[in-house]
VOBA-1610 file (N, C-alpha, C; in pm, whole numbers, padded with zeros to 5 digits, always signed):
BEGIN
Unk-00898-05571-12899Unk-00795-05671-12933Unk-00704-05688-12812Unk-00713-05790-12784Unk-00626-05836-12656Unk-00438-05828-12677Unk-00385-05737-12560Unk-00204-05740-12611Unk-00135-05891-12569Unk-00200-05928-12547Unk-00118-06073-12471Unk-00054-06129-12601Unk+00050-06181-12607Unk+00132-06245-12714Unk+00078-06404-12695Unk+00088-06419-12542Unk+00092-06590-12555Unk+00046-06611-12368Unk-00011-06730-12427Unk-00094-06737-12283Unk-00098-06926-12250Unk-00112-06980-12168Unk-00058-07102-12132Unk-00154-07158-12084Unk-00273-07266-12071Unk-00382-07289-12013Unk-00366-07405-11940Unk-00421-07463-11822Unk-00435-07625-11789Unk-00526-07649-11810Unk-00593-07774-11837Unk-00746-07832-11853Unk-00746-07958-11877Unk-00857-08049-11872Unk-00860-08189-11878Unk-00829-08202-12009Unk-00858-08153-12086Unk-00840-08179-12238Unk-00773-08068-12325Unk-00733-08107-12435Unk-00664-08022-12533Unk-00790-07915-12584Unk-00844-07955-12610Unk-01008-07885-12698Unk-01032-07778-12605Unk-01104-07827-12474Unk-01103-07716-12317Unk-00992-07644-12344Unk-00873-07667-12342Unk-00779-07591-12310Unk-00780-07493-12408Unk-00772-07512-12555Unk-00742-07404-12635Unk-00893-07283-12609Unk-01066-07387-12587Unk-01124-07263-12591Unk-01140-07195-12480Unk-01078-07264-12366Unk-01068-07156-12276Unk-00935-07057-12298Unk-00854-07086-12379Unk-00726-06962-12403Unk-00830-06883-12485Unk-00859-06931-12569Unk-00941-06820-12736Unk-01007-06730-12613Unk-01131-06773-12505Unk-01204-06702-12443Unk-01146-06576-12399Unk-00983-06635-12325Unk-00929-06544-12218Unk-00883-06453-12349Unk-00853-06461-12450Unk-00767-06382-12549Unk-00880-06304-12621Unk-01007-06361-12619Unk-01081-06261-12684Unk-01078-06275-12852Unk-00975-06414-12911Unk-00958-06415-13032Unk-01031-06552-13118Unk-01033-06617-13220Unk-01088-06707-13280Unk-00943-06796-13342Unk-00975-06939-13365Unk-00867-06996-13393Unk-00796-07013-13465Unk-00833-06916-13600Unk-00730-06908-13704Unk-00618-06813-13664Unk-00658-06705-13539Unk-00575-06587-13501Unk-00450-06661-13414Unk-00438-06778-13370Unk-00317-06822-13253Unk-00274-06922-13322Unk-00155-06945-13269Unk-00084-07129-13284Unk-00109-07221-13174Unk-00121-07275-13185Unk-00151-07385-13045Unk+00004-07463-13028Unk-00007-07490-12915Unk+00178-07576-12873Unk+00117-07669-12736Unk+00142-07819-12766Unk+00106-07852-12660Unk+00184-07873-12570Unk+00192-07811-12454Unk+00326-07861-12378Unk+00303-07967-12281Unk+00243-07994-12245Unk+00221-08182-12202Unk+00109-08223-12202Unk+00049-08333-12270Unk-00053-08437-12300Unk-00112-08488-12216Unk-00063-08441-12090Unk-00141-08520-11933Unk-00156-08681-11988Unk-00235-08685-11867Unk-00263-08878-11850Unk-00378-08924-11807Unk-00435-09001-11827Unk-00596-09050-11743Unk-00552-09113-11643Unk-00433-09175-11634Unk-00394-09290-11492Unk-00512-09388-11483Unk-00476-09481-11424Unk-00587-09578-11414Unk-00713-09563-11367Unk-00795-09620-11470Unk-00943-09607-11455Unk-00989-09453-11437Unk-00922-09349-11467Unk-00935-09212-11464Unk-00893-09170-11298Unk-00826-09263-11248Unk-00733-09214-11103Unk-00631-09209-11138Unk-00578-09072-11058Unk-00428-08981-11050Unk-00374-08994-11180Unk-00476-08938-11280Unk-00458-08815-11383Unk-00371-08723-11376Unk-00338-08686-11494Unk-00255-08533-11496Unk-00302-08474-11615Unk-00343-08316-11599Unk-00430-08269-11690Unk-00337-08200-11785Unk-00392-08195-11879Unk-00286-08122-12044Unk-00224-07959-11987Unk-00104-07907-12047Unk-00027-07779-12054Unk-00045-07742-12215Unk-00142-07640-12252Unk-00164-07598-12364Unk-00064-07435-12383Unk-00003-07402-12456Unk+00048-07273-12463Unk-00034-07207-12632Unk-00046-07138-12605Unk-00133-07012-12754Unk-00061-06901-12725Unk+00001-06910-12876Unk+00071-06768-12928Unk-00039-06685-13045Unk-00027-06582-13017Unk-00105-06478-13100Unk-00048-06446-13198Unk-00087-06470-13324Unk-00041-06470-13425Unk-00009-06342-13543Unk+00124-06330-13583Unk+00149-06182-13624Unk-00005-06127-13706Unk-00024-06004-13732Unk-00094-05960-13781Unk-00070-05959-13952Unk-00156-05994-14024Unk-00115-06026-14175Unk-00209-05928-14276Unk-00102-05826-14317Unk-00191-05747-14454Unk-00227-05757-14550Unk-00389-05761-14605Unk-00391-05871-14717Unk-00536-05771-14840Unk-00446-05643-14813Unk-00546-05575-14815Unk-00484-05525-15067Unk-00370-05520-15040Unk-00324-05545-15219Unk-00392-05616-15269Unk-00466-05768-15250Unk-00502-05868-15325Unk-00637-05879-15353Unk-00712-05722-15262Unk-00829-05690-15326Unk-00843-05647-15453Unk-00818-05572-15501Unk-00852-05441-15622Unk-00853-05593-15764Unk-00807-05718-15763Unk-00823-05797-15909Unk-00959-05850-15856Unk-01038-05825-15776Unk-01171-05950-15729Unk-01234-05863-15841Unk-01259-05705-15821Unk-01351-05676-15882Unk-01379-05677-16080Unk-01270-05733-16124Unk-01197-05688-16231Unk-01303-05868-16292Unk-01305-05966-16215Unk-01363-06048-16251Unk-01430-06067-16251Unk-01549-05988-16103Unk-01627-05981-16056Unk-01757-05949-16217Unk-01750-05852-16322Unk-01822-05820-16417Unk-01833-05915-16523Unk-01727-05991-16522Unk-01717-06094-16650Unk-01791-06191-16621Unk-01829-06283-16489Unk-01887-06322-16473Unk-02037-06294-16476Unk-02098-06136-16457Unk-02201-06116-16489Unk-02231-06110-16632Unk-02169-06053-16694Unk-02158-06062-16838Unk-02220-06170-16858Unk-02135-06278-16831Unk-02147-06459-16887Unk-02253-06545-16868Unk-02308-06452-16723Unk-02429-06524-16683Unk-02565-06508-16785Unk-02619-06391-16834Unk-02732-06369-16911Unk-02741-06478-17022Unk-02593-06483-17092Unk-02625-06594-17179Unk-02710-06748-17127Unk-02612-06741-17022Unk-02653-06911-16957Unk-02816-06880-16934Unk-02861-06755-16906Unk-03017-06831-16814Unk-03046-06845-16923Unk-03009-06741-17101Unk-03150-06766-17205Unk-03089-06940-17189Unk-03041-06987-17236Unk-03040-07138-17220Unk-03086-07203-17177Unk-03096-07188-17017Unk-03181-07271-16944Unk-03296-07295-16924Unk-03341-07156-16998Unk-03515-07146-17033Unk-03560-07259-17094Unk-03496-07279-17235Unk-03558-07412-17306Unk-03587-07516-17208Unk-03468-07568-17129Unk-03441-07679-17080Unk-03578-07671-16972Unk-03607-07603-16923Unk-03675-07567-16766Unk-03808-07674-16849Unk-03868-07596-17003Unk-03990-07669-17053Unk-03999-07780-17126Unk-03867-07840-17107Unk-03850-07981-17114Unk-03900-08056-17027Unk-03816-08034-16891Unk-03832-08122-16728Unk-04027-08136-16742Unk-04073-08074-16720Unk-04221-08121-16714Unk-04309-08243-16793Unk-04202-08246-16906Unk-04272-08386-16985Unk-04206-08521-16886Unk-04134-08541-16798Unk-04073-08635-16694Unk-04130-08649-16601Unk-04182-08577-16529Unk-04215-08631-16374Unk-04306-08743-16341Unk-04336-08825-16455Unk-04407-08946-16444Unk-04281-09056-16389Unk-04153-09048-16478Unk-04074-09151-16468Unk-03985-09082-16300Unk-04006-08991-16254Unk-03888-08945-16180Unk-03970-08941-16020Unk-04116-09003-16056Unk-04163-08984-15924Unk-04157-09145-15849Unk-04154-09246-15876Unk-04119-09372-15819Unk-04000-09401-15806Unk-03876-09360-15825Unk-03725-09343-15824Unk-03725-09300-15668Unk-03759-09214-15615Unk-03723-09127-15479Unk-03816-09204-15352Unk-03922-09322-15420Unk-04005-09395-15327Unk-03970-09481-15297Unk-03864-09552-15418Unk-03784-09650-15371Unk-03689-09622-15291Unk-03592-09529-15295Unk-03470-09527-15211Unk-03482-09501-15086Unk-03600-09423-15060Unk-03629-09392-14885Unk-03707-09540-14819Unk-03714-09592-14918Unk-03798-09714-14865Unk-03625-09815-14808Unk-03513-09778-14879Unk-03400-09874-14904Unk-03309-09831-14792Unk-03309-09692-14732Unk-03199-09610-14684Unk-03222-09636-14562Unk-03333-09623-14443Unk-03336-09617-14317Unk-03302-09762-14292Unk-03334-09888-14304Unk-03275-10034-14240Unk-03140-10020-14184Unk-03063-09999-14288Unk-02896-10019-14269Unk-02820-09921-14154Unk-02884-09799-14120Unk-02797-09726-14052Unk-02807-09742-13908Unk-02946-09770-13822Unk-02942-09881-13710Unk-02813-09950-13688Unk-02854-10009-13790Unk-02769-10224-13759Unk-02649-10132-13719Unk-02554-10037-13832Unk-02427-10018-13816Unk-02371-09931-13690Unk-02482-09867-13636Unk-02449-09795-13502Unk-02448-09911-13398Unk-02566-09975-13413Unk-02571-10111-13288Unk-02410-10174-13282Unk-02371-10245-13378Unk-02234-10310-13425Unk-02149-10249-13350Unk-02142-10092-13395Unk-02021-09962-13353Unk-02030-10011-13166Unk-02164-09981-13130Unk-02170-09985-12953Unk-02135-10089-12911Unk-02181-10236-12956Unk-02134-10329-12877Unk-02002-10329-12926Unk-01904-10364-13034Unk-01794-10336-13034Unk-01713-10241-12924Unk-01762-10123-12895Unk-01668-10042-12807Unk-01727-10117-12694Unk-01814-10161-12660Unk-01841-10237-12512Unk-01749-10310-12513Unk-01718-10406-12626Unk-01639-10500-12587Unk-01480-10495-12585Unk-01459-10398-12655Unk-01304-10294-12637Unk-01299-10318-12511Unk-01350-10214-12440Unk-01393-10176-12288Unk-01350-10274-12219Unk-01418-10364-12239Unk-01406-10488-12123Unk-01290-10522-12147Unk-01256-10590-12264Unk-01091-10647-12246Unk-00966-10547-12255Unk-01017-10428-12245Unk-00925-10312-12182Unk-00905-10286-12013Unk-01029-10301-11967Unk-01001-10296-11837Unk-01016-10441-11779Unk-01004-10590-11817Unk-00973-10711-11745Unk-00803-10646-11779Unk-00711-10671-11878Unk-00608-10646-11919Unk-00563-10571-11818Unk-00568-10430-11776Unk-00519-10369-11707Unk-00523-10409-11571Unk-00632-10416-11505Unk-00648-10532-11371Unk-00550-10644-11331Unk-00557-10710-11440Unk-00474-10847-11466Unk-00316-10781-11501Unk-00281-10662-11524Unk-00120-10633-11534Unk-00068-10570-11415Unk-00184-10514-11338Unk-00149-10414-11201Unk-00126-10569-11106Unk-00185-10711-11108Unk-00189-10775-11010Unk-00073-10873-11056Unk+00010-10824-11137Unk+00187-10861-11145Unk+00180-10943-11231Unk+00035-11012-11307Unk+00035-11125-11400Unk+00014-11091-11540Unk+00070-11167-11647Unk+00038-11158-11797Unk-00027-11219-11857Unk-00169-11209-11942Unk-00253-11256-12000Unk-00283-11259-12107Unk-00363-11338-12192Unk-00403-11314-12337Unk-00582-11289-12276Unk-00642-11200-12330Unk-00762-11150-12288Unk-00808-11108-12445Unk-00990-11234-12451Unk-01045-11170-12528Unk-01205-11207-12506Unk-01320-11054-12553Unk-01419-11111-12489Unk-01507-11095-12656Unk-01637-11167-12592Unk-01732-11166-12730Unk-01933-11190-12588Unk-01991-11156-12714Unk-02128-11209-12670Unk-02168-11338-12626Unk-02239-11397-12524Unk-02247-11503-12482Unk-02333-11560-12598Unk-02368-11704-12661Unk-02474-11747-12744Unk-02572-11684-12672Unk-02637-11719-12568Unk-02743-11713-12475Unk-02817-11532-12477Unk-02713-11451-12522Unk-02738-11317-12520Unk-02871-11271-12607Unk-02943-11189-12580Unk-03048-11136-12679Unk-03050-10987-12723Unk-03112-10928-12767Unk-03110-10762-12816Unk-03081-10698-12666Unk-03225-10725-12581Unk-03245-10686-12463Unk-03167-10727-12369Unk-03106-10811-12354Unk-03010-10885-12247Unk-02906-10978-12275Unk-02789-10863-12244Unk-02653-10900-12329Unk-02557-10930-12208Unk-02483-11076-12237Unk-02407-11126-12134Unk-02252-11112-12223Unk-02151-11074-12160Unk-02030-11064-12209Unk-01948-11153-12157Unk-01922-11212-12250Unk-01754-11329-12177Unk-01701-11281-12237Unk-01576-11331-12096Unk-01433-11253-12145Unk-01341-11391-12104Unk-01239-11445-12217Unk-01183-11516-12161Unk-01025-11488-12151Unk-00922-11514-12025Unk-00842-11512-12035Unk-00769-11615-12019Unk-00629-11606-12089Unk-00550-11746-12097Unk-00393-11709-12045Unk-00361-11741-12005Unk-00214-11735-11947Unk-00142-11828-11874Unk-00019-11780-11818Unk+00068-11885-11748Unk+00027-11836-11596Unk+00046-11969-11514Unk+00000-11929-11333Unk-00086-11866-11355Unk-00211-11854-11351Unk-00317-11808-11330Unk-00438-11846-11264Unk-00343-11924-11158Unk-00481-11990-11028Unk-00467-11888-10919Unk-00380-11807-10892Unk-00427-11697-10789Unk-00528-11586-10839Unk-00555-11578-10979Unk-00654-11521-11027Unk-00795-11603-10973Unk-00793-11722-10962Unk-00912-11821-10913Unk-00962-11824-10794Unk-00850-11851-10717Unk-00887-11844-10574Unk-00904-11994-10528Unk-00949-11984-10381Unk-01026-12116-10337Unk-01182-12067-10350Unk-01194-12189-10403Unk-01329-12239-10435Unk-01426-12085-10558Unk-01283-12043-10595Unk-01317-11931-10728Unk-01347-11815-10673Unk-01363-11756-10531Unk-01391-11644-10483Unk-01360-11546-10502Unk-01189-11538-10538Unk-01095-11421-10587Unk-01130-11446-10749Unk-01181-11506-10813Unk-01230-11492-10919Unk-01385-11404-10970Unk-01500-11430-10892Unk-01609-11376-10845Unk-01568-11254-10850Unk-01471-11248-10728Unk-01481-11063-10691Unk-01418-10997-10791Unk-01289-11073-10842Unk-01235-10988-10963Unk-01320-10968-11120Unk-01443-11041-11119Unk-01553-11014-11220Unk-01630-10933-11161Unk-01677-10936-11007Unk-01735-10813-11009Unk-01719-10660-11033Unk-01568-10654-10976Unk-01534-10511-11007Unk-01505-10434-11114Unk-01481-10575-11200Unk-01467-10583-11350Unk-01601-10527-11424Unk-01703-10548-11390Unk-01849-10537-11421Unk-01894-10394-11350Unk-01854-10366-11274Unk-01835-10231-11259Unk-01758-10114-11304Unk-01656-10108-11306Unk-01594-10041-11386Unk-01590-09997-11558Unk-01640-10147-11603Unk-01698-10166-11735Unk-01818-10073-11727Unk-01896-10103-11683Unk-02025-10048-11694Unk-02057-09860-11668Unk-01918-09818-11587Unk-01956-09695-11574Unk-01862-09643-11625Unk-01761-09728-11713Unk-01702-09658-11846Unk-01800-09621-11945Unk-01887-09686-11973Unk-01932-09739-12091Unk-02096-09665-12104Unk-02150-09635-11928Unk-02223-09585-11918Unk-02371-09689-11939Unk-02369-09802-11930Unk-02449-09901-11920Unk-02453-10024-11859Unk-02574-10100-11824Unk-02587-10205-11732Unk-02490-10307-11805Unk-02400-10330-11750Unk-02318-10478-11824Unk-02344-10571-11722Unk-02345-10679-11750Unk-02356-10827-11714Unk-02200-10898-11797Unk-02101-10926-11709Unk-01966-11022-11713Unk-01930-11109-11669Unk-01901-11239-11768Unk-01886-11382-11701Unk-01749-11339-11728Unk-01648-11376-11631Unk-01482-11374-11689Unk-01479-11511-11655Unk-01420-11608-11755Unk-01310-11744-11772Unk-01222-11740-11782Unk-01144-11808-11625Unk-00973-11808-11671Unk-00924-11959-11713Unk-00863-11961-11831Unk-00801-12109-11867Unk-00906-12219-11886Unk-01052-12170-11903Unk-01184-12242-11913Unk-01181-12308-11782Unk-01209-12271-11699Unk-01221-12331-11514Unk-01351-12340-11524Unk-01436-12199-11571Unk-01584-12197-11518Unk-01621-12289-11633Unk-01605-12352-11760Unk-01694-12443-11819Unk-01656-12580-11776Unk-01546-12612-11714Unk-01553-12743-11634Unk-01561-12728-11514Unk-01556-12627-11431Unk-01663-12626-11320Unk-01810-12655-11339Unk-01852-12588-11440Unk-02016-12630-11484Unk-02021-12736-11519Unk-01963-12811-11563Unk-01999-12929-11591Unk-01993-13003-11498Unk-01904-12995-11360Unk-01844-13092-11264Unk-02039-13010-11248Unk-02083-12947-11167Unk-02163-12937-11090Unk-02287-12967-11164Unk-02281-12962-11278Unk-02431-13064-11346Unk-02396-13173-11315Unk-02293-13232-11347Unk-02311-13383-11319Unk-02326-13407-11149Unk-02280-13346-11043Unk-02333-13371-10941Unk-02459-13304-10894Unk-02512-13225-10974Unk-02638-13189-10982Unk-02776-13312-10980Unk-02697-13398-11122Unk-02801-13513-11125Unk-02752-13599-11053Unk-02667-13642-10982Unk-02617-13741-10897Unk-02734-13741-10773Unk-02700-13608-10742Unk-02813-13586-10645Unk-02924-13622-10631Unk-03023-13569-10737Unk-03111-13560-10794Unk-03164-13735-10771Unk-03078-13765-10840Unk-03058-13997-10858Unk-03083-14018-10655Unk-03015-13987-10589Unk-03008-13998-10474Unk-03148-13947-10398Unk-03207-13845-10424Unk-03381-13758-10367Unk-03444-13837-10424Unk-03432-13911-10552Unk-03505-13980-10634Unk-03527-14138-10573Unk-03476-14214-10539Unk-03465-14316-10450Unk-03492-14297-10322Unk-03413-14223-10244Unk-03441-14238-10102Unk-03567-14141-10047Unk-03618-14076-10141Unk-03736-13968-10106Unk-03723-13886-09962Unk-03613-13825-09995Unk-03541-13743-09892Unk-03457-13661-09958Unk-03488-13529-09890Unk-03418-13399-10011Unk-03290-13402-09933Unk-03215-13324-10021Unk-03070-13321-10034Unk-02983-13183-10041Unk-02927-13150-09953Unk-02880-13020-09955Unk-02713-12999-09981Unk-02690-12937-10104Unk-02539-12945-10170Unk-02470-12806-10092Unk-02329-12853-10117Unk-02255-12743-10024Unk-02261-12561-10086Unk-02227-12479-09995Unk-02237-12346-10041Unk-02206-12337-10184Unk-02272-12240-10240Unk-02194-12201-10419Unk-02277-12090-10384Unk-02163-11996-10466Unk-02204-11881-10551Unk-02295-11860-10653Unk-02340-11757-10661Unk-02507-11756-10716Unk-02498-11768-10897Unk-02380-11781-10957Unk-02397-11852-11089Unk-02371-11991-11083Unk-02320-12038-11004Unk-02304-12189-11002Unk-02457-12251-10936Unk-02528-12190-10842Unk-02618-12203-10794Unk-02733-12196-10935Unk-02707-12147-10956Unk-02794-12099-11113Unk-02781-12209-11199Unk-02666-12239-11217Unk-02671-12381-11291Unk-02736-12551-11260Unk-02719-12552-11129Unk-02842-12632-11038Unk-02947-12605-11111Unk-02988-12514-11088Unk-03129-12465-11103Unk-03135-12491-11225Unk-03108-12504-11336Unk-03158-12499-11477Unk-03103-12623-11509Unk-03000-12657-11448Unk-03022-12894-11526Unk-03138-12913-11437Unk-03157-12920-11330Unk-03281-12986-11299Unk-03432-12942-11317Unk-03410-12816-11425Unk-03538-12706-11391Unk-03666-12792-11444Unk-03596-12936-11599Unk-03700-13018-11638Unk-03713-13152-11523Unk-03641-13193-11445Unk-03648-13340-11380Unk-03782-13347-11326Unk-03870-13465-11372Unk-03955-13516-11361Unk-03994-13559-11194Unk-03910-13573-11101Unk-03906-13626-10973Unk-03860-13524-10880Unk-03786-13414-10913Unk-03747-13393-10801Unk-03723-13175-10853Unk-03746-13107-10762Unk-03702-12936-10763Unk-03597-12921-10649Unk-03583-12774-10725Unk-03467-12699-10679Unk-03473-12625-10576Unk-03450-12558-10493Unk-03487-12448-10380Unk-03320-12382-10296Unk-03341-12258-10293Unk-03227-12193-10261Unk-03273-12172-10131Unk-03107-12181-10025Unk-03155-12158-09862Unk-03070-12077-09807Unk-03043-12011-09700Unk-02950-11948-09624Unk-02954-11805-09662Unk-02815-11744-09612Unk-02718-11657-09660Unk-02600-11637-09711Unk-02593-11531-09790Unk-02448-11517-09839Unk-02320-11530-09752Unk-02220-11585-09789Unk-02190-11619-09905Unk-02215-11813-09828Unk-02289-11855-09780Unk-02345-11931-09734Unk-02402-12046-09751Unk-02487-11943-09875Unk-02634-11979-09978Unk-02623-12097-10003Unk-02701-12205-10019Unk-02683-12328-10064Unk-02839-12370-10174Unk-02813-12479-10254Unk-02936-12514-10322Unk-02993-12669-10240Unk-03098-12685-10184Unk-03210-12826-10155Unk-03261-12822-10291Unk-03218-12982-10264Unk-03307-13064-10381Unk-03408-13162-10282Unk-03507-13129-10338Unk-03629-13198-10290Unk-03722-13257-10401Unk-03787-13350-10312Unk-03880-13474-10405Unk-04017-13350-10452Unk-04069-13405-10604Unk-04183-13346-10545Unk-04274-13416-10484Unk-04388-13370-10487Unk-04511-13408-10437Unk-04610-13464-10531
//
């Protein structure tokens, strides 16, 4: 038995902390009190943390040795009581055997009923905390860079079991230095966003962020000059090369014209460079 009265631990967590005190004390956790003396912090994104102050007091010793001597006093009455009950249960036992016709399709149905449902509700549980995740850390991003937002994300339509796209949209006041020129400081602030997400979360995420809906009338400005183009290769039978874009806007090229009857798509250069030719076909 260890003399220590009380012993004080640091550790990332409260849980760590107490079983590394129990360890150092040699005792189990009904034997101490726990006291937390500070809750530490994760700090952002789990940078410049501060880890928990646990204190464990050893708990007086308690004599509990009087409140034996009535166990045994009941301890016989209950045997007593029991002999009656089994003759009883005898009858009953050569009852149950005239049943097991009706009691054997009952237990075929319910295992047939029980496994579907508990899937679906774990799937639900995960993407839900994915999507916590994300509009936990755009939110925080977006408060460290001095601005205030309304942030909320969901599944893209376009998403499938296997390949899940997350939008996140945010809405606020001044929120074109979040954009950038020509959306760049927007790009990068989804990329890092998509990182951080993902190795919270411990999985491949894919993140469109929208601020104030920019990127769905950006997409639209660039379909419609998508087919403008397109009208233009189509007449003069001479391909056409549109200015640099980033590789989801570039992507959107690519899929209004992916059906046009006259004319394809083709990506050229380098980053951040890259441009899409539209050319006739052949």
């Amino acid at each position: 038995m260890n003399e220590r009265t009380t012993l004080e631990v640091i550790a990332p967590t409260v849980e760590e902390a107490i079983q590394q005190g129990l360890a150092q004390l040699g005792l189990t956790a009904d034997a101490v009190s726990v006291e937390v003396l500070d809750s530490g912090s994760k700090g952002l994104f789990g940078l410049g943390g501060r880890q928990v102050r646990v204190l464990l007091t050893v708990n007086p010793p308690v004599m509990e040795k009087p409140a034996s001597p009535p166990e045994p006093k009941t301890a016989p009455a209950k045997k007593a009581e029991s002999k009656p009950k089994a003759k009883e249960t005898k009858p009953r036992s050569e009852k149950k055997p005239a049943e097991p016709k009706q009691t054997s399709p009952k237990p075929a149905v319910q295992k047939s009923v029980e496994p579907p449902p508990a899937p679906k509700k774990t799937e639900r549980m995960e993407h839900d905390s994915v999507l916590d995740t994300a509009e936990e850390v755009v939110s925080k991003l977006i408060y460290h860079m001095g601005m205030t937002a309304q942030v909320s994300a969901h599944y893209d339509e376009s998403s499938t079991d296997e390949h899940r796209v997350i939008q996140v949209d945010v809405r606020g006041d001044d929120l074109s230095a979040l954009i950038g020129r020509r959306a760049e400081t927007l790009a990068a602030f989804q990329h890092v966003s998509s990182l951080i997400v993902g190795k919270q979360t411990q999985k491949w995420v894919q993140m469109v962020v929208d601020v104030e809906g920019y990127r769905s009338r950006r997409e639209k400005q660039i379909r419609q000059l998508a087919n403008r183009m397109a009208d233009q290769v189509t007449k003069t039978g001479r391909k056409v090369t549109m200015e640099p874009m980033p590789s989801n806007e570039r992507r959107v090229v690519h899929i209004e014209l992916r059906g046009h009857p006259a004319v394809k798509t083709e990506s050229t250069g380098e980053e951040p460079y890259r441009k899409v030719v539209i050319v006739p076909k052949e």
